[in-house]
C-alpha positions as CSV (number, residue, x, y, z in Angstrom):
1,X,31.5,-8.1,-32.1
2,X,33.1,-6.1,-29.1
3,X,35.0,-4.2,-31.8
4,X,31.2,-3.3,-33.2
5,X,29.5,-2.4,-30.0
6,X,32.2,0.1,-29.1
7,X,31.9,1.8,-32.1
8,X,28.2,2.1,-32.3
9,X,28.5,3.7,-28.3
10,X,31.1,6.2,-30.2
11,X,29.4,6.8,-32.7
12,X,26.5,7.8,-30.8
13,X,28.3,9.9,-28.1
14,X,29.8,11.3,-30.9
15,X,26.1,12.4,-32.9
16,X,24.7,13.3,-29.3
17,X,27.4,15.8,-28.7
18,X,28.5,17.4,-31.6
19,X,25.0,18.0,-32.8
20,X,23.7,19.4,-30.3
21,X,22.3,23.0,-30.2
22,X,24.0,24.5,-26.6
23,X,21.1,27.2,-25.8
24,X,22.2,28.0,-22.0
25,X,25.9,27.7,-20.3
26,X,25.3,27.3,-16.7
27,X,28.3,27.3,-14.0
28,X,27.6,26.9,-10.3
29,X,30.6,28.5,-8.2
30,X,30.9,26.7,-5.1
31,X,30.6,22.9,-7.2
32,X,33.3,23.8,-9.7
33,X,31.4,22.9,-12.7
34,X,30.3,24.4,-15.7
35,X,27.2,22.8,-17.5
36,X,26.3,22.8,-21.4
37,X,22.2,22.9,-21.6
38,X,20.0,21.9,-24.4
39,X,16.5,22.8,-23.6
40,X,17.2,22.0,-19.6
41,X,19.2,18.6,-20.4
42,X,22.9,18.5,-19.6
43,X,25.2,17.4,-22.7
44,X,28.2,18.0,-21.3
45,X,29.9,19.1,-17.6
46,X,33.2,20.5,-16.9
47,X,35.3,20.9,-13.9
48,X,36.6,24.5,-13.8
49,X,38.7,27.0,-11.7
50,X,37.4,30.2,-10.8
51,X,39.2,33.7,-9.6
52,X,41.2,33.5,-6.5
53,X,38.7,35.2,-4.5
54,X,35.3,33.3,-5.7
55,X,33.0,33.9,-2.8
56,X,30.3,36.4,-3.6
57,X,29.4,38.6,-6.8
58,X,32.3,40.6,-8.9
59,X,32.4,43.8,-7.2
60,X,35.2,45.6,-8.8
61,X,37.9,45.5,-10.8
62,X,41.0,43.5,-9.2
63,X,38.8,41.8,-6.6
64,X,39.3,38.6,-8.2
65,X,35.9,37.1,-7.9
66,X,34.1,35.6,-10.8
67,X,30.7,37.5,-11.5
68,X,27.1,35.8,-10.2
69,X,23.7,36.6,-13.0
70,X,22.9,36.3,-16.5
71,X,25.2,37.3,-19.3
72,X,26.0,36.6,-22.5
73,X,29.2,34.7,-24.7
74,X,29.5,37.9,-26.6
75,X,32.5,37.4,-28.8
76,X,35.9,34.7,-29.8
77,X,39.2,35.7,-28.7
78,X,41.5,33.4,-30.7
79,X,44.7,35.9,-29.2
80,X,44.2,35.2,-25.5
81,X,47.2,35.1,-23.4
82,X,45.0,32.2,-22.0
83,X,45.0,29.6,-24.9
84,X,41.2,30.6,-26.9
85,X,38.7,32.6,-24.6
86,X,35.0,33.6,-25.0
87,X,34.3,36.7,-23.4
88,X,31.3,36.9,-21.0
89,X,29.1,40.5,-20.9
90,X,29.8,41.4,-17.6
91,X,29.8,44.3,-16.3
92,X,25.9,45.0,-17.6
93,X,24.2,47.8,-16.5
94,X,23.1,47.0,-12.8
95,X,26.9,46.2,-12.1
96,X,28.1,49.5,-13.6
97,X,25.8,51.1,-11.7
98,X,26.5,49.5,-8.6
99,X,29.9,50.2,-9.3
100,X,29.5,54.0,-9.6
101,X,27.6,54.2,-6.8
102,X,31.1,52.8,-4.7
103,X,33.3,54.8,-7.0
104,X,34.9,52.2,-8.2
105,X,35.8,50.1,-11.7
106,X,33.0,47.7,-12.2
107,X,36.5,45.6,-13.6
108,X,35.4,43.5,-17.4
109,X,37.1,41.5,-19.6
110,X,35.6,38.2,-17.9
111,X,36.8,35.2,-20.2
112,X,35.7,31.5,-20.3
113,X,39.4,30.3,-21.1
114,X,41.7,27.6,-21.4
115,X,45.2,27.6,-20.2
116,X,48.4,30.3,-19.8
117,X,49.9,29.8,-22.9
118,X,53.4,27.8,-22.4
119,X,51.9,26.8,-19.0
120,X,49.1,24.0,-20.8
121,X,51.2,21.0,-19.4
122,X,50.0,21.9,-15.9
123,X,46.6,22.3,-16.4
124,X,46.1,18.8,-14.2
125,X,47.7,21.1,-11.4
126,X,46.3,24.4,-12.7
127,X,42.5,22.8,-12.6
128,X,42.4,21.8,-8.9
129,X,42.5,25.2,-7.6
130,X,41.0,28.6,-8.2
131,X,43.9,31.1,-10.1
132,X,42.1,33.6,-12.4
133,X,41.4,36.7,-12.1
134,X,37.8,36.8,-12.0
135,X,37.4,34.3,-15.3
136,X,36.1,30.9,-15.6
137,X,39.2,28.7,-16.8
138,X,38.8,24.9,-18.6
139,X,41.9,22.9,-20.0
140,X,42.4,23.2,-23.6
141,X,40.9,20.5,-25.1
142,X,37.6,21.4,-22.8
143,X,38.2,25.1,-24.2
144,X,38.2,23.2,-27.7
145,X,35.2,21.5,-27.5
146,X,33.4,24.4,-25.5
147,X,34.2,26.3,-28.6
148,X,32.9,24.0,-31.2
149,X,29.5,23.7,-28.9
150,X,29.2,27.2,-27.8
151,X,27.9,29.7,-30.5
152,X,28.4,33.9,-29.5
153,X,24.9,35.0,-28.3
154,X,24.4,31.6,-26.0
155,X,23.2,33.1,-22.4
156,X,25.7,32.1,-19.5
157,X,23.9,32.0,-15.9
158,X,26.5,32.0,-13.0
159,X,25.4,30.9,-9.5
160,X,27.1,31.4,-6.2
């Protein structure tokens, strides 16, 4: 009977998160964690690591902070040097224009990602600190499912 309960509470974790239809990725800076939304309902939270220098709003290239706003998941990198990365839209036109107006890079090629490939065995040491270089990281597995959840055009919102 034990043996039948825990199934049926698979099961159903199971049903509630694989079908459900991610329409909003939402990651809050100073908390760490990245939330999967379905119609304001949170299926799924993740613990992530940000760029070594996460206070405040991506300014420019090589400053190391992950970007604050709206964007979108615009395309699948299966090559990553970090395990499998979705890349988010930054810089959009306000930060390129910001950035001109310093004279500087806006920067780009902001990734959700998983781990340094040949480094995934640390990922419980990796995960406990902020080490990108701007990017929002996740261990594989989490990069795994965030993949099979997350469809290219889903809107990311990143708070400070």
């Amino acid at each position: 009977m034990k043996r039948l309960g825990l199934f049926i509470a698979l099961l159903y974790l199971c049903l509630t998160t694989a079908y459900a239809a991610v329409d909003h990725v939402v990651v809050f800076k100073e908390q760490r964690i990245l939330q999967l939304m379905d119609k304001q309902k949170i299926i799924k939270s993740y613990h992530i690591a940000l760029g070594r220098n996460p206070l405040g709003h991506k300014q420019q290239e090589g400053d190391s902070r992950t970007p604050e706003g709206t964007y979108k998941l615009d395309y699948i990198n299966e090559r990553s040097s970090y395990y499998r990365s979705m890349h988010i839209s930054y810089p959009n036109a306000i930060d390129k224009k910001n950035a001109k107006a310093r004279g500087v890079s806006p920067g780009g090629l902001i990734m959700v990602h998983g781990q340094p490939n040949g480094y995934e065995q640390f990922s419980s040491l990796t995960q406990q600190r902020d080490w990108t270089d701007g990017c929002i990281a996740l261990t594989n597995e989490e990069m795994d499912e965030f993949l099979s959840l997350v469809k290219v055009g889903t809107l990311i919102s990143i708070h400070p």
